[in-house]
GUBA-191462 format. One record per residue (C-alpha): residue in one letter; x, y, z. Coordinates in steps of 0.001 Angstrom, whole numbers, plus 500000, padded with zeros to 6 digits. Example, Ala and Ser with C-alpha at 12.3 -4.5 7.8 and 13.67 -1.06 7.14 Angstrom:
2
A512300495500507800
S513670498940507140
END
This chain:
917
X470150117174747975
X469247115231744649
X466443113666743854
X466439109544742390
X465022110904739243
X466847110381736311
X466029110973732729
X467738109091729999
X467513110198726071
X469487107904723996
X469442108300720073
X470156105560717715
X471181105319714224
X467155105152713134
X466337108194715224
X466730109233718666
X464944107058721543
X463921108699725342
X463777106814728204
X462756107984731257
X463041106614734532
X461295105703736790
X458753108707736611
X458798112226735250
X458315113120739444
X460436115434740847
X460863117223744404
X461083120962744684
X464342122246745862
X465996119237745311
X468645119020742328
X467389116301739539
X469627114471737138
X469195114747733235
X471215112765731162
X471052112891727476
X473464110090725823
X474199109216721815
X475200105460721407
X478115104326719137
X480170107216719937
X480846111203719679
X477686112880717494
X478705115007715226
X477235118054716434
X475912119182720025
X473525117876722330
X471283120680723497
X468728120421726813
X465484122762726516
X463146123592729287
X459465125117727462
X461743125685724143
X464682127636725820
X468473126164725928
X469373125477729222
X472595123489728648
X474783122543725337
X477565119983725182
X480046120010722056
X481777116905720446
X480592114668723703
X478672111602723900
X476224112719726575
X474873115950728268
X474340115888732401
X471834118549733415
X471209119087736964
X468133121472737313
X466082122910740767
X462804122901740217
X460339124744742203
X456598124585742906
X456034127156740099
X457658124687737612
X455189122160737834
X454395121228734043
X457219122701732286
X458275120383729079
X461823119068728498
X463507117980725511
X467213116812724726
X467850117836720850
X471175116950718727
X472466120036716686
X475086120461713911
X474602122531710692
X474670119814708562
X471263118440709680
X468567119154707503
X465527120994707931
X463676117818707040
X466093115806709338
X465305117982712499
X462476115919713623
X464530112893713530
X466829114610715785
X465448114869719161
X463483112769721786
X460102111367720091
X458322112528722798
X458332115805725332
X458838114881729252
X456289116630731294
X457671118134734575
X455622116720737880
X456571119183740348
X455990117272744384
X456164119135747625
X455444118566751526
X451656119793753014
X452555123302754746
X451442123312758622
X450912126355761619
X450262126479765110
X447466128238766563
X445330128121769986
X448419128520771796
X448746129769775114
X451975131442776183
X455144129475775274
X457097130470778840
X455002128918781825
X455627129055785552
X456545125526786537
X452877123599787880
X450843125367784904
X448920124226781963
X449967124024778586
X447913123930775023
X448876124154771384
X446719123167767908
X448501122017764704
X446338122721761419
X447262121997758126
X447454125521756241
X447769124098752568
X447578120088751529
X451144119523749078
X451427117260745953
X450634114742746267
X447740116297748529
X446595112995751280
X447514113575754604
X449130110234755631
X450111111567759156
X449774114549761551
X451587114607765376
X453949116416767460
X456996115536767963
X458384116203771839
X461712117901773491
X462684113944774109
X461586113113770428
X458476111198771730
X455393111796769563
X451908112899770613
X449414111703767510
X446811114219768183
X446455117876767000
X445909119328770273
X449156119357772433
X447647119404775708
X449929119381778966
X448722119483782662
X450556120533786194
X454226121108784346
X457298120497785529
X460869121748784545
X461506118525782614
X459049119112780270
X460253122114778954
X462065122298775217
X461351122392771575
X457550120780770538
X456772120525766752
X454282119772764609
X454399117473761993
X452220116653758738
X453568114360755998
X452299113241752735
X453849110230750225
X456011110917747412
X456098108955743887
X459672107359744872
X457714106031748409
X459423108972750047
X457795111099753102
X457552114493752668
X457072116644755854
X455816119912756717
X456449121283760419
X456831124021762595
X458079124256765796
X457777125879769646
X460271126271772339
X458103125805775729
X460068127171778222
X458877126549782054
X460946128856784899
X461768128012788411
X463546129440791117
X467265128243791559
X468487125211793674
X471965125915795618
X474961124414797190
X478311125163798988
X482110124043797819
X484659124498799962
X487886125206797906
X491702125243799794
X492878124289803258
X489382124468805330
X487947121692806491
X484051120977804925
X482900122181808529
X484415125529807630
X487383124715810550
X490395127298808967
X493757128176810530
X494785131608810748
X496942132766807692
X495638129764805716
X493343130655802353
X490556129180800832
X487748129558798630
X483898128660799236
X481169128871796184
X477982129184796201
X476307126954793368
X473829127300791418
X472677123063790849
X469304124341788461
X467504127248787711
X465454128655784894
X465975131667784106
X469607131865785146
X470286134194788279
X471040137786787803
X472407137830790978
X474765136246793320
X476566137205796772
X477440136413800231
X476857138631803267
X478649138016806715
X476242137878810233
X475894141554810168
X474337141899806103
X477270143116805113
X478064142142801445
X481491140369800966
X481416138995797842
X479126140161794738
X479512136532793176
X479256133036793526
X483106132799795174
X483807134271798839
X487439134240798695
X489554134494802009
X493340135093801538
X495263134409804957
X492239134606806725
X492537136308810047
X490632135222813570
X488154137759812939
X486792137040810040
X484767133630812282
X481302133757811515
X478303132687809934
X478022133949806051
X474784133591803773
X474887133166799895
X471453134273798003
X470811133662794449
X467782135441792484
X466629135199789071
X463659137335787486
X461202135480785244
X458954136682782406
X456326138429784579
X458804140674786555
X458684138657789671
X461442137948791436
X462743133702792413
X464630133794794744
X467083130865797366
X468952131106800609
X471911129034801791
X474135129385804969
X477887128442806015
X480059128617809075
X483803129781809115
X485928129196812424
X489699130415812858
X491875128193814480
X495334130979815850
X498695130327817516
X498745131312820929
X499387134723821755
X502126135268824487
X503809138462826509
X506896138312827926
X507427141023831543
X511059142410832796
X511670143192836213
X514204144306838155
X517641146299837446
X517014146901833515
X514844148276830983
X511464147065830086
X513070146339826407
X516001144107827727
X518704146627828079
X520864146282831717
X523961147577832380
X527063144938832606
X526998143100836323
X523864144042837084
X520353141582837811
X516903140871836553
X513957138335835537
X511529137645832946
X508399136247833200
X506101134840829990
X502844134929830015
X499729132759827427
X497407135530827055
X495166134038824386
X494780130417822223
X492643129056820173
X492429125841821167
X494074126225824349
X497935125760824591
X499567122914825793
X503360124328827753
X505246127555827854
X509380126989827085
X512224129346827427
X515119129016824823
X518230130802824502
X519841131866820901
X521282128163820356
X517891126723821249
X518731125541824573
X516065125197827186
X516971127905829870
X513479127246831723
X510776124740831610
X508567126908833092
X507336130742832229
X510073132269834641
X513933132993833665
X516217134588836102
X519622136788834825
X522810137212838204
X525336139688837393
X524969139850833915
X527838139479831534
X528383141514827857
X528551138175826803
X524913136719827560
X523797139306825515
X521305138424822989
X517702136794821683
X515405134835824070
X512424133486823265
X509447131749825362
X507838128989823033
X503873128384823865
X502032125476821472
X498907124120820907
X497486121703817742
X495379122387814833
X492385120302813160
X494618119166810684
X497294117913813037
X499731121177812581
X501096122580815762
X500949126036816489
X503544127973817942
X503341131261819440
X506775132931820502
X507767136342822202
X511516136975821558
X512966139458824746
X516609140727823538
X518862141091826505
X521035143917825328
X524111144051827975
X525666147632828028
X529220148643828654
X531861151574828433
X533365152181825040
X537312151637824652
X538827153810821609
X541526153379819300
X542767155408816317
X543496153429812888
X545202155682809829
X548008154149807340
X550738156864808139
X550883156617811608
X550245160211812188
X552685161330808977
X550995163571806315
X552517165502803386
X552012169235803581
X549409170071800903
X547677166720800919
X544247165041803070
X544862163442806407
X542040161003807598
X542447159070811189
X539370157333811951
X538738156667815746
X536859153466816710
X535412152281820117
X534261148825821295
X531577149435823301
X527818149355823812
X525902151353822858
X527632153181820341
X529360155598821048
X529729159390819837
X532944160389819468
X534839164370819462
X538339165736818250
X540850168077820293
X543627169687818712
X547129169614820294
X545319173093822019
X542352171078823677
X540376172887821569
X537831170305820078
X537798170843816429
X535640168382814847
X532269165770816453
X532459162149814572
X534583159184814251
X536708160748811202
X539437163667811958
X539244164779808216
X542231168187807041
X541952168976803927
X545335170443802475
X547602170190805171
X549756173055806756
X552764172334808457
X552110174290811496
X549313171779812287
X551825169289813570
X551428167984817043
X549313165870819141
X545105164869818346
X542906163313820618
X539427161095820323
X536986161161823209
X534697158339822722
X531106158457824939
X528161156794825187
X525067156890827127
X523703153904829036
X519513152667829213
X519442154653832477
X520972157855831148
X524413156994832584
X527277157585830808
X530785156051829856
X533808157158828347
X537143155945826098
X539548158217824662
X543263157406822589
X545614159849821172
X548418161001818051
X551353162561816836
X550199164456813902
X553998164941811735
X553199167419808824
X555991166443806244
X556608169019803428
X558464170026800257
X561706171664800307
X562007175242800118
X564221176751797829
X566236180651798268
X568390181968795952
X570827184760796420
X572998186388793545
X576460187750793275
X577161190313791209
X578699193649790248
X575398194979791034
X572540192967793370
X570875192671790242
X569904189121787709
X571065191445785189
X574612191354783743
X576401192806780871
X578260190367778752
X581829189440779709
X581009190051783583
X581129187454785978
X578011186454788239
X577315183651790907
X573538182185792528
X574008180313795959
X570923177689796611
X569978177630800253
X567149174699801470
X564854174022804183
X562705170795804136
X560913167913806303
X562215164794806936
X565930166588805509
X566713167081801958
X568405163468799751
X570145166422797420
X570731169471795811
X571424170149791794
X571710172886789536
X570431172584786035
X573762173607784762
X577036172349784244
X578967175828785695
X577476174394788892
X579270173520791719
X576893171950795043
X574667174626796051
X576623177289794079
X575980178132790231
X579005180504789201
X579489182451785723
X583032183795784904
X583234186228781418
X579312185320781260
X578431185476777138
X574801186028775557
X573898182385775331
X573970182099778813
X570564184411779086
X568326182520780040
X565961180554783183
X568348178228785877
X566514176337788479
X567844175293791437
X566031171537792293
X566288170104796374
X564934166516796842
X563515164898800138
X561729161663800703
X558583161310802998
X556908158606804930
X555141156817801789
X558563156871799938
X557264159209797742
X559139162485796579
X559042166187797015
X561320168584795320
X561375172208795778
X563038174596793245
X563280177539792468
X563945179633789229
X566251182779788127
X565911184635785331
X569847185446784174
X569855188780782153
X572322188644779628
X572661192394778089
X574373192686774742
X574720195436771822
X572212195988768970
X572934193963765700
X570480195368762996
X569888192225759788
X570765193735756527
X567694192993753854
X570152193348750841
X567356193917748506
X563253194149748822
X561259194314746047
X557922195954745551
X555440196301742688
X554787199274741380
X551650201276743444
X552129198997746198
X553203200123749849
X556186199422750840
X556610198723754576
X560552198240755946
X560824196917759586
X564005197168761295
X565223193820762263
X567203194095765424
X569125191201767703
X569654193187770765
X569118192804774524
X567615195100775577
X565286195927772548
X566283198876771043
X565118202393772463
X565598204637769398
X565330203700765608
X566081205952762787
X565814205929759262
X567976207348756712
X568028207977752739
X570755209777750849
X571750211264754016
X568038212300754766
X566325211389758360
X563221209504757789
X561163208750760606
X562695207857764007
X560453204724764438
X560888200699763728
X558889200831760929
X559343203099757417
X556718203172754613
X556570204006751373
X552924204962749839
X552593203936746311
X555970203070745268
X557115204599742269
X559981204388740105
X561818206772741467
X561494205321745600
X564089202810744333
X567514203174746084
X569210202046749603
X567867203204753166
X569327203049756419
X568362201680759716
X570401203055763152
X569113201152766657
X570878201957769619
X569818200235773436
X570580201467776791
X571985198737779654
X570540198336783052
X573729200626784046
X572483203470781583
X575353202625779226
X574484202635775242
X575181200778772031
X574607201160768712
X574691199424765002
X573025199956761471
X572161198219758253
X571377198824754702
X568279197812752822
X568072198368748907
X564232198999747661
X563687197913744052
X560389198882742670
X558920196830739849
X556587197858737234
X554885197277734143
X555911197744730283
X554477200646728091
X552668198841725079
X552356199617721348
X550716198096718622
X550363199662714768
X550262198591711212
X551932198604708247
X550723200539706541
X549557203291709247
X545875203875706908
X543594202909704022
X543681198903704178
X541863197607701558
X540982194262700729
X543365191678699046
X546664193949699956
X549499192488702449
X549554194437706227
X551909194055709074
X551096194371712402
X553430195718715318
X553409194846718769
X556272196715721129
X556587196243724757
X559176199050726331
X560826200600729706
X559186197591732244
X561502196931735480
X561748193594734573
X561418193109730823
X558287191784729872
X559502187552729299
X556858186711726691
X554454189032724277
X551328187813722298
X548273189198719328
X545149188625719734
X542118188960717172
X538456189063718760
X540252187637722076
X541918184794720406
X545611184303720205
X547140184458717172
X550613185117717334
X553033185300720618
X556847185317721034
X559128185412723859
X560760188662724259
X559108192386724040
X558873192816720067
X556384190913718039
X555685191028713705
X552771189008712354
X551982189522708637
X548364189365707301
X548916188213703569
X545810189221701296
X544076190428704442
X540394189714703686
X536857191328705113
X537037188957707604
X540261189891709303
X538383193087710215
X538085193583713711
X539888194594717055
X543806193240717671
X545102192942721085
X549020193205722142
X549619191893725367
X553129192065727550
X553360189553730086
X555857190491732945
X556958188324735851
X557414190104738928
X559723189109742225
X557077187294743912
X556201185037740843
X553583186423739915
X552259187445736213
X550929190814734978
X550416191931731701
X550168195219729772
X548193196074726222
X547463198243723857
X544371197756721362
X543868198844717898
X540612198600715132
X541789197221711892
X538913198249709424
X539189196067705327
X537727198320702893
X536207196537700024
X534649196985696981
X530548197850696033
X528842194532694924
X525670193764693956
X523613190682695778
X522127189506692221
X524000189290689507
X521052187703687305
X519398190631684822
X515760190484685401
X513082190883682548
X509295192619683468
X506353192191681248
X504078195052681777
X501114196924679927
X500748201015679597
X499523202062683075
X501134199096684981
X503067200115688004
X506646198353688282
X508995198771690959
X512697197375690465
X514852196826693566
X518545196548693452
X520681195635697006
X524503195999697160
X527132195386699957
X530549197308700290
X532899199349703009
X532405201985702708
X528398202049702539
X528230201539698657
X526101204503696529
X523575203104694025
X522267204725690896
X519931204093687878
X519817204449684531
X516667204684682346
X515848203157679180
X517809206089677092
X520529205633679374
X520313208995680965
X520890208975685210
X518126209465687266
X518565211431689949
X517914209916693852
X516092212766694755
X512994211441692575
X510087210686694265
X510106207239692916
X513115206332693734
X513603204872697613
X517038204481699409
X516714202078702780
X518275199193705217
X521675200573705732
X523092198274707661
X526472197082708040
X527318198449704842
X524335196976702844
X522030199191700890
X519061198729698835
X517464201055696451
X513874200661695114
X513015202552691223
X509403202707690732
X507807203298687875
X504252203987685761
X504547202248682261
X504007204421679650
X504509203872675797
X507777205368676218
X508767203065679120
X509786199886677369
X513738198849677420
X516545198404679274
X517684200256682660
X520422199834684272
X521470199764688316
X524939200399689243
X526308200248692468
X529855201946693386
X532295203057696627
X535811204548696274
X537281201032696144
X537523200192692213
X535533198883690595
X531600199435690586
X529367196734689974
X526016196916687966
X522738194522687046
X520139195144683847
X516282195185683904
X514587194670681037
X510875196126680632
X508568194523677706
X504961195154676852
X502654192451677148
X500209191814674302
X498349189321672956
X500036186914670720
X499312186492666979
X500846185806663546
X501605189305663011
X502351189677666638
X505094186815666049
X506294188667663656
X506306192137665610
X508149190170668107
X510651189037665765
X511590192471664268
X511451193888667850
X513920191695669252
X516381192244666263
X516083195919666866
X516540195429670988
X519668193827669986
X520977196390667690
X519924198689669989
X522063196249673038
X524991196716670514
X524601200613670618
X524622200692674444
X527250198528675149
X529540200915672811
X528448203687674359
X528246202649677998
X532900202047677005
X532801205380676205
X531237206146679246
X533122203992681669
X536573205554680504
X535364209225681336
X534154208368684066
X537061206442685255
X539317209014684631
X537223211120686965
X537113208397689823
X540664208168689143
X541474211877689859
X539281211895693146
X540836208769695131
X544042210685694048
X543105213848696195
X541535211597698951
X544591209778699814
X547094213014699783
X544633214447702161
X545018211294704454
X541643211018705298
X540391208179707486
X537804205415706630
X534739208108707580
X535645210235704139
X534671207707702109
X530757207997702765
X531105211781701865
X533201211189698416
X530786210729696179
X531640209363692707
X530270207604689550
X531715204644687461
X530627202873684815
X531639199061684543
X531782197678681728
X530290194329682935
X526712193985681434
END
């Protein structure tokens, strides 16, 4: 809600101007509207709104600032100002820049009001009421100008005391109290509280008849309906509704007693009570009654006398009556009517008589009583009596043959009767033995001796116990397959026959109906005859004899039957010219035979040599020498214990691998930078190997087609040293590769070298220690050595000299030494194998001093006299290097003559001196 009050600051070009109108009166909890405005456009700054000197709202670059504040009660004198602010506005200008004066805040509210003096607010209905409205606190501004209570039906009561006498329900509802004072805009503002008075009574019912009743309650049987009890007032609403019948029986725990095809006995008188509770615990409580009658059809009974059964059954020609009878209506009926099936009157009256009854007044009858409803509906009441005319049964026999079945299959002849009542029915075989009780003569997989004659008895039993019987009768004509003999002819009575004698099979047939023909599947046949003159060996075999009939259905049977011809013949044994085996392999020969009968002895022969007398020969582990030709012999006996015999050659060939060698040229001592051959031979392989190949650390590197193989390693180098594979490849019989080999180690010899080849220079005072390490590769293992200062050879037993990490032909050797004044100069490290030529590396050791003009000079002469003394050492280390050569020179001599392999080389040892510096 917002209040009317609006306050307008509007600055002008001489200084800002406020305006406020009409009052500085506002509401509490109503929204006000501030509006601070600049004329002639956008200031250049913002327009700020301040409540007791804090910013409540700011507006940049616009020509006016909206505020829309809530004040409350508390807020009454706070002081608002609208000021324009930009940072060009001076200090001295600030004045200037807001509203001349401040706008005190007038904060209005309603008077506050409460009820007291009040009796109970919930009232029985014929009590008196009373309530007092008193003003708790005045509001601003604080005159009363009115005081009252408003009613439920907005009438007012201008008095404090609310005083009501001898209630009643209508004057129950809301009741508040009002006080009001006048605002500055002419506005009321009120201040009330309210009460609910609420007066109870007990309910007021009614009854509502719902469905097909009449409002008297009048129902027909079977109809439904609905009545309610309702509830027209009450205060508090009931807790409890239901109806209970004329006995107190509760039928319904509601307001709705429902009846759903309501039956004659349900007629009565039924009670609905409603009760509510009100606010003391007592009970209100109201009674209201209702009367239900059922209207029904009437009821009627139809009695038989006479010659039949109480239910209608009689026997054909004989005579009854039938008399029907109202034995109950509500209201009372009006005729009684007999009708036959075609609802044609067969009696106007309650009595129908029946004269030697036919089969064919069989049948429903019904007597038809009426009477009429409240709503105009007739009602009918019928008895139906069903005249049920009995008779003898006459029997016949339906099947689809006729009384023909195929041997093998079902027959099913199903005997039926006219008759009444049904009848039972039996089976008699062509015996008079009675084989099967029911309607269906059912056999299962025909034989033909069940042929002949079948009779159904039909019977049934009359009302009376009486009985009457039907009975029919048929051929039963068990049709079958033909049956086929054979009988042979022969030298013997035998279907065994040697080749080149004759043999004949005669086909003899019975059957039912007779046989259509009779074939041989042959073409030496001839009718019923199958004859073999000179019989040969591709005449063994299986010959059926086929007969053909054709039964009732026009389906088929054939019959046939099957000889086995046994066509004897000598042993032919299948040469396996050659069979080839891998060396180590078994070898297993089988004797391949064509021969009828199989053969009964076997034998195997080599080089004139029995074998085994079996099938089946084998060879263990075939080796070279199994190779050669062996001999099979089968011989069969005939079914007239004469013999044959034949035999056949089979040629074993056993396969095997190539014998491998690989060498080099030459055999020993390969030293690096000389020219080697390598040899690869592949001999005595059943086949030849077909392709041969070198390998070096499993990689090919030469291969050829053939057995022999040369690959030349020019300049071999270090590298080349390693293991070299020949391989063989051989193709056997069965296409399948093998391979032989033969490995060798190819070891490059090489000569010592040092790893540095840089001299090295110490500077070291008296009493320094200095160690000097010198590392050298080689094959064999290379032997180092030093030489001191005065050229002399220090021996590697000295304790400070250390010989370590041998490995894979590097060695290093450590010289330590303590500097004495004697220590200074040049050693020397050489390094050396048996492979020319050693290799060596200088160390220089100088004394440190302190440098000075006489030092400089010191230096000067020493270094002429280190190189005089260089001069000296290099001449005699030539002199040394030839002897020594000449020595080397004599020992590789003696090494190679005594053909030593690579291993003699680490136990040679031997000095040279090179004469590289």
């Amino acid at each position: 809600m917002y209040s009317i009050s609006i306050v307008s600051f509007i600055f002008t070009a001489s200084g800002p101007l406020c305006e406020l109108s009409p009052s500085s009166y506002v509401v509490a909890d109503e929204v006000a509207i501030f509006n601070c405005t600049v004329e002639n456009g956008v200031p250049p700054g913002e327009l700020v709104w301040y409540a007791d000197g804090i910013e409540t709202t700011r507006e940049k670059s616009l020509s006016s600032n909206v505020w829309y504040p809530v004040f409350q009660r508390e807020d009454n004198g706070t002081i608002v100002n609208c000021r324009l602010e930009h940072e060009t506005i001076l200090p001295s200008a600030e004045e200037a820049a807001h509203c001349e004066e401040d706008i005190i805040i007038v904060v209005q509210y309603p008077p506050t009001v409460n009820i007291t003096n009040s009796t109970r607010n919930v009232v029985f209905e014929g009590e008196r009421f009373q309530a007092v409205c008193e003003v708790e606190e005045v509001g601003y501004p604080a005159e009363i100008i009115e005081l009252y209570w408003r009613g439920p039906n907005n009438e007012r009561f201008y008095t404090s005391t609310l005083m009501l006498e001898n209630i009643t329900r209508e004057l129950g509802g809301n009741y508040t109290c009002v006080a009001s004072n006048e605002y500055a805009d002419g506005r009321m503002g009120e201040g009330r509280t309210s009460l609910i008075l609420d007066v109870q009574y007990a309910p007021s019912l009614d009854v509502k008849i719902y469905g097909n009743a009449s409002e008297g309650g009048i129902v027909v049987e079977g109809d439904s309906f609905i009545v309610e009890c309702i509830v027209t007032d009450a205060n508090p609403q009931p807790h409890v509704i239901s109806w209970t019948d004329s006995e107190g029986t509760t039928v319904s725990s509601n307001e709705l007693m429902e009846f759903n095809a309501v039956q004659r006995e349900q007629s009565g008188n039924y009670t609905c009570e409603a009760m509510n509770t009100f606010w003391d615990g007592t009970i209100g409580n109201a009674l209201i009654g209702f009367s239900i009658f059922v209207q029904y059809i009437p009821e009627v009974k139809v009695t038989i006398t006479g010659d039949a059964s109480s239910t209608g059954r009689v026997i054909e020609g004989h005579s009854f009556e039938a008399e029907c009878e109202v034995l109950d209506s509500n209201p009372s009926h009006n005729n009684v009517t007999w009708f036959d099936g075609g609802h044609t009157v067969v009696s106007p009256d309650g009595l129908v008589e029946f004269e030697d009854v036919r089969r064919k007044q069989s049948g429903d009858y019904t007597c038809v009583a009426t009477n009429t409803f409240w709503d105009g509906r007739t009602g009918t009441g019928t008895a139906i009596m069903n005249v049920n005319v009995e008779y003898a049964p006459v029997a016949t026999i339906n099947d689809e043959s006729g009384g023909r079945v195929v041997e093998g299959r079902e027959y099913r002849g199903d005997c039926s009767s006219v008759g009444n009542p049904a009848a039972s029915f039996a089976w008699r075989n062509q015996s008079g033995v009675e084989i099967h009780t029911g309607p269906t003569l059912y056999l299962s997989d025909v034989k033909r001796e069940e042929s002949g004659i079948y009779t159904c008895i039909a019977t049934n039993t009359f009302w009376d116990a009486s009985k009457g019987y039907g009975n029919v009768s048929i051929l039963l004509d068990v049709q079958y397959d033909p049956d086929v003999e054979l009988r042979h002819f022969g030298l013997y009575d035998s279907s065994q026959v040697i080749e080149g004698d004759d043999f004949s099979v005669l086909c003899l047939v019975d059957s039912n109906p007779e046989v259509d023909w009779i074939a041989w599947d042959d073409s030496n046949a001839d009718g019923a005859w199958l004859n073999f003159t000179s019989v040969e060996r591709n005449k063994h075999g299986d010959y059926i004899c086929t007969a053909r009939n054709t039964f009732w259905d026009n389906s088929t049977g054939t019959g046939d039957e099957r000889i086995s011809i046994d066509v004897q013949y000598p042993p032919y044994v299948n040469e396996q010219t050659v069979f080839c085996v891998e060396h180590d392999l078994d070898v297993r020969l089988s004797c391949e035979v064509n021969s009828n009968p199989s053969p009964s002895f076997y034998a195997w022969i080599s080089n004139g040599d029995l074998l085994v007398r079996e099938h089946t020969y084998v060879i263990n582990k075939a080796s070279r020498s199994d190779s050669g030709n062996y001999t099979c012999r089968a011989t069969n006996v005939f079914y007239d214990e004469t013999n044959a015999t034949d035999s056949g050659v089979t040629e074993v060939r056993v396969q095997y691998l190539s014998d491998v060698t690989l060498a080099t040229i030459p055999l020993h001592n390969i030293t690096e930078g000389s020219d080697v051959t390598i040899y690869c031979q592949a001999v005595d392989g059943n086949p030849n190997p077909h392709k041969i190949n070198l390998t070096f650390e499993d990689e090919i590197i030469a291969e050829s087609n053939g057995s022999v193989l040369y690959h030349n390693l020019v300049s071999i180098s270090r590298e080349q040293d390693g293991n070299y594979q020949c391989n063989a490849m051989t193709q056997f019989y069965d296409q399948r590769e093998d391979f032989s080999t033969d490995a060798m180690q190819i070891t490059v010899f090489y000569s010592a070298r040092i790893s540095s080849e840089e001299s090295r220079v110490y500077e070291a005072s008296v009493g320094d220690d200095v160690s000097m390490e010198c590392t050298a590769e080689g094959n064999p293992s290379p032997t180092i050595r030093w030489f001191n200062n005065r050229n002399e050879t220090l021996s590697n037993d000295d304790d400070n000299i250390s010989i370590h990490n041998i490995v894979a032909g590097e060695v290093t050797s450590t010289l330590t030494l303590t500097i004495g004044s004697n220590s200074f100069g040049i050693y020397t490290c050489e390094a050396y194998n048996l492979v020319r030529p050693s290799d060596y590396q200088l160390v220089t050791i100088n004394e440190f001093t302190k440098a000075s003009n006489l030092d400089i000079i010191a230096i000067s002469v020493t270094c002429t006299v280190i190189v005089v003394v260089l001069i000296v050492g290099i001449v005699l280390g030539i002199l040394y290097y030839n002897k020594r050569a000449s020595k080397i020179q004599s020992d590789n001599t003696d090494y190679a003559n005594a053909g030593q392999d690579k291993s003699a080389y680490s136990e040679i040892t031997a000095s040279t001196v090179n004469d590289k510096q």
